[in-house]
C-alpha positions in Angstrom: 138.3 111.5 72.8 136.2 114.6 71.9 134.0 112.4 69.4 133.3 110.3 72.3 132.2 112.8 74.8 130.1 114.2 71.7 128.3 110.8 71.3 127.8 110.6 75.2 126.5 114.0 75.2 124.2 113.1 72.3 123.6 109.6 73.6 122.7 111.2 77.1 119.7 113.9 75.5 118.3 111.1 73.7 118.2 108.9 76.7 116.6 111.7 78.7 113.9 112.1 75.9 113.6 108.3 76.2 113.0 108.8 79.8 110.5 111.3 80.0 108.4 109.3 77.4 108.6 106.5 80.0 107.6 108.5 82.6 104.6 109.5 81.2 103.5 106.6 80.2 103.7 105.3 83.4 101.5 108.5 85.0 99.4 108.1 81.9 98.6 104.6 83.3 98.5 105.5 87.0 96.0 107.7 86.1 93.8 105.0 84.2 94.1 102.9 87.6 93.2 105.6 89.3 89.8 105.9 87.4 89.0 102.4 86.9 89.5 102.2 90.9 87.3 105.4 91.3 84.4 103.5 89.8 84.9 100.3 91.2 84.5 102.2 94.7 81.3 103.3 93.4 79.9 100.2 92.1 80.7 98.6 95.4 78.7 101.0 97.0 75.9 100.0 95.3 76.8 96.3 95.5 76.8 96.8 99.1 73.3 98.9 98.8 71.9 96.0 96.7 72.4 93.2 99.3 71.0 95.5 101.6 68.1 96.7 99.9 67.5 92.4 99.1 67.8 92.2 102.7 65.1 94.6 103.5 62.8 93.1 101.0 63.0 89.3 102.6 62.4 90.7 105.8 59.4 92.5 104.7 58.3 90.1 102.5 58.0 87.8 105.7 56.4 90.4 107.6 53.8 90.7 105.2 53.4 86.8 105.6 53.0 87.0 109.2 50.4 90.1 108.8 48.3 87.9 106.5 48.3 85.6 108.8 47.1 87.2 111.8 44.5 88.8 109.6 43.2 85.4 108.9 43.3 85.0 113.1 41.6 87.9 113.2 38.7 87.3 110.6 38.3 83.7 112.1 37.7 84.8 115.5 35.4 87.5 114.4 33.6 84.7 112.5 33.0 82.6 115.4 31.8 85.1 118.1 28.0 84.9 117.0 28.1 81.4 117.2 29.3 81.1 120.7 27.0 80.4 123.5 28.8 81.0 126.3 30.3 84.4 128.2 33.4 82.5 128.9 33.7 81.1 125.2 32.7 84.4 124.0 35.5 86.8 125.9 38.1 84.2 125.4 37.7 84.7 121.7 37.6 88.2 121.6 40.6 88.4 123.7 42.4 86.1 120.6 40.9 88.2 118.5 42.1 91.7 120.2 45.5 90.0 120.7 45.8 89.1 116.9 44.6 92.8 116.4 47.6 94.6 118.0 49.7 91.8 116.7 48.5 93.0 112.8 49.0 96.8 114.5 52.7 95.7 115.2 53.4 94.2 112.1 52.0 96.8 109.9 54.2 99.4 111.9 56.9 97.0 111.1 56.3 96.9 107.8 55.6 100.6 107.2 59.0 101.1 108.8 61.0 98.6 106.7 59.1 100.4 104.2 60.6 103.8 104.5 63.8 102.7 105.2 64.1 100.5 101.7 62.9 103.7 100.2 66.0 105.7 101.9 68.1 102.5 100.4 66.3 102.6 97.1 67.2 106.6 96.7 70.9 106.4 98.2 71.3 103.1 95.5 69.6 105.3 92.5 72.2 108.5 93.4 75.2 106.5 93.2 73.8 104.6 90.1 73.8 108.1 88.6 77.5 109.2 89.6 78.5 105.9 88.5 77.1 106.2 85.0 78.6 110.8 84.8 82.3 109.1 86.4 82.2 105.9 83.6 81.0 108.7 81.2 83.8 111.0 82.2 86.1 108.1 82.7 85.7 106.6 79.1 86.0 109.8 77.2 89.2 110.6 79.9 90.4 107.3 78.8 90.1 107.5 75.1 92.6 110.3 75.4 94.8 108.5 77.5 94.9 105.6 74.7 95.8 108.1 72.0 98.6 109.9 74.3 100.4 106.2 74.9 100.5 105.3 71.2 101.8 108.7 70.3 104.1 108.3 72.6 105.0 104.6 71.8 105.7 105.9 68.0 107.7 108.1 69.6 109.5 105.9 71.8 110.4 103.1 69.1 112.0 106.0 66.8 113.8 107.1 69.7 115.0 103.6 71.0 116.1 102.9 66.9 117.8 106.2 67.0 119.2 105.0 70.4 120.5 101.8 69.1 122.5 103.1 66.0 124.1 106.1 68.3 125.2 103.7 71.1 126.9 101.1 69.0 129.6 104.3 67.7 130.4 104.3 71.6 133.0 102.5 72.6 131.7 99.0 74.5 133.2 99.5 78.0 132.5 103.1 77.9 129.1 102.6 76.8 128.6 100.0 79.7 129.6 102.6 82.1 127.8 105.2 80.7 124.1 102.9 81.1 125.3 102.0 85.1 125.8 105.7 85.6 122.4 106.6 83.6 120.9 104.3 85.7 122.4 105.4 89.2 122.2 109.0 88.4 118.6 109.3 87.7 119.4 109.8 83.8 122.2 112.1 84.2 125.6 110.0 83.1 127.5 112.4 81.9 128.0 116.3 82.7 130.4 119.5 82.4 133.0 120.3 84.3 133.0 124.0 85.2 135.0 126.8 86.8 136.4 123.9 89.4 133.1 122.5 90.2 130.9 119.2 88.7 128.2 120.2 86.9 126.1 116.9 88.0 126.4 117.4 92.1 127.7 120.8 92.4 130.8 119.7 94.0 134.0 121.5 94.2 136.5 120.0 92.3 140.1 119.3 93.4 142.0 122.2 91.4 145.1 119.8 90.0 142.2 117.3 88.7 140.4 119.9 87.4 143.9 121.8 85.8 144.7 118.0 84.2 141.3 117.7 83.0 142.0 121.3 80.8 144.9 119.9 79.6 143.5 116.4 78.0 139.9 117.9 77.3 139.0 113.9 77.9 136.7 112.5 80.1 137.1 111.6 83.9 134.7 110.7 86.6 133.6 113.0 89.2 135.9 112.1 92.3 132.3 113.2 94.7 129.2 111.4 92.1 132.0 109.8 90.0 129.7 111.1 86.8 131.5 111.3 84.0 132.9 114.7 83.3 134.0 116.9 80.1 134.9 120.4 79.7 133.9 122.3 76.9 136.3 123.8 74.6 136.1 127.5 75.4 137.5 126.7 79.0 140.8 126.1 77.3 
C-alpha cells in the first residue's frame, strides 16, 4: 500500500505540472484572441470611416454636378440679356439668372462644407490606419513569442503525458480510475496528507478514531468531508 500512495503522490505532481502547461496554453491563446480582436476593432473603424468617407464623396460629387449646372444657367442667361428687346424679357432673365446665382452660392457652400468634413473623415481614417499598422506591428512580434511559448510548452507536455502514461499503468486500475474522477473534481488535487487530525486537501477536522485507524494501516482512505484520498506520512507513526 505505501508503493501505491508513492505512485499517486508522484502521479499527482506530474499531473499538476501537466495542468499548469494546460493552463497556459489556454491564456497563451486567450491572449492571441485578444489581439487579433483588438485589431479587428480597429480595422472596423476604418471600414466604417471608408463607407463614410465614399459617402461623402458621391454626395459631393453630385453637388458638383448640380454647381456645373447652374453655372451653365447662369452663363446662358448672361448670354442672352444683350439680345433682349424688351424690359419685361430683360428683368425676367436676370431674375433666372440671379436665382441660378444664389443657387451656385448654395451649392458651393455645400460643397465647401462636405469638403471639410471628408477632410475631418480623411484625418480620423489616416490616425486609425496608423494605430492599426504600430498594434499589428506590436501584435505580430507579441505573437511570434506566443508561437514559440506553445511549442515549448507542447514538447514539454508530450514528455510529460509519456512520463504520465508509463507511471499510471504501475497504479492499480480501479484506483487509478478514482484517482482521475477525484483529479478532475478536485481541481488537480486527488490525493493529500492527513495531518495532526485534520485533511490536508479541505482543512477539515478529522474524526479522531478514523484518523487513529488510519496511523495504524498507514493506507489510504478518503476524506469523510472532500472524500480526497488521504495518506499519512511515516513520521506520524
Amino acid at each position: 500500500m505505501k508503493e501505491e500512495v508513492q505512485l499517486l503522490i508522484d502521479l499527482q505532481e506530474l499531473d499538476q505540472h501537466i495542468i499548469k502547461g494546460r493552463k497556459q496554453q489556454e491564456q497563451l491563446r486567450k491572449e492571441q484572441a485578444r489581439l487579433a480582436v483588438q485589431a479587428d476593432k480597429l480595422r472596423a473603424v476604418i471600414d466604417q470611416l471608408d463607407e463614410q468617407i465614399a459617402t461623402v464623396e458621391a454626395e459631393c460629387g453630385e453637388t458638383s454636378k448640380a454647381l456645373a449646372l447652374e453655372q451653365e444657367n447662369v452663363a446662358k442667361a448672361e448670354a442672352r440679356l444683350p439680345e433682349i428687346k424688351t424690359q419685361k424679357e430683360y428683368l425676367a432673365v436676370l431674375k433666372e439668372a440671379d436665382t441660378a446665382k444664389k443657387q451656385c452660392k448654395d451649392l458651393q457652400e455645400k460643397i465647401d462644407a462636405s469638403q471639410e468634413v471628408l477632410q475631418e473623415l480623411q484625418d480620423n481614417r489616416d490616425e486609425k490606419q496608423q494605430q492599426l499598422e504600430e498594434l499589428q506591428q506590436n501584435n505580430d512580434s507579441r505573437s511570434n513569442e506566443i508561437e514559440a511559448e506553445l511549442v515549448k510548452i507542447d514538447k514539454s507536455l508530450s514528455s510529460e503525458d509519456n512520463k504520465r502514461e508509463r507511471l499510471a499503468k504501475k497504479v492499480p486500475e480501479q484506483l487509478r480510475k478514482t484517482y482521475d474522477i477525484l483529479l478532475q473534481r478536485r481541481n488537480g488535487v486527488a490525493i493529500v496528507e492527513a495531518r495532526r487530525y485534520t485533511c490536508l486537501g479541505c482543512n477539515m477536522h478529522l474524526p479522531p478514531q478514523f484518523f487513529n485507524n488510519m496511523l495504524k494501516h498507514q493506507g489510504l482512505d478518503n476524506c469523510p468531508h472532500c472524500n480526497r484520498l488521504l495518506y499519512i506520512q511515516p513520521q506520524e507513526n
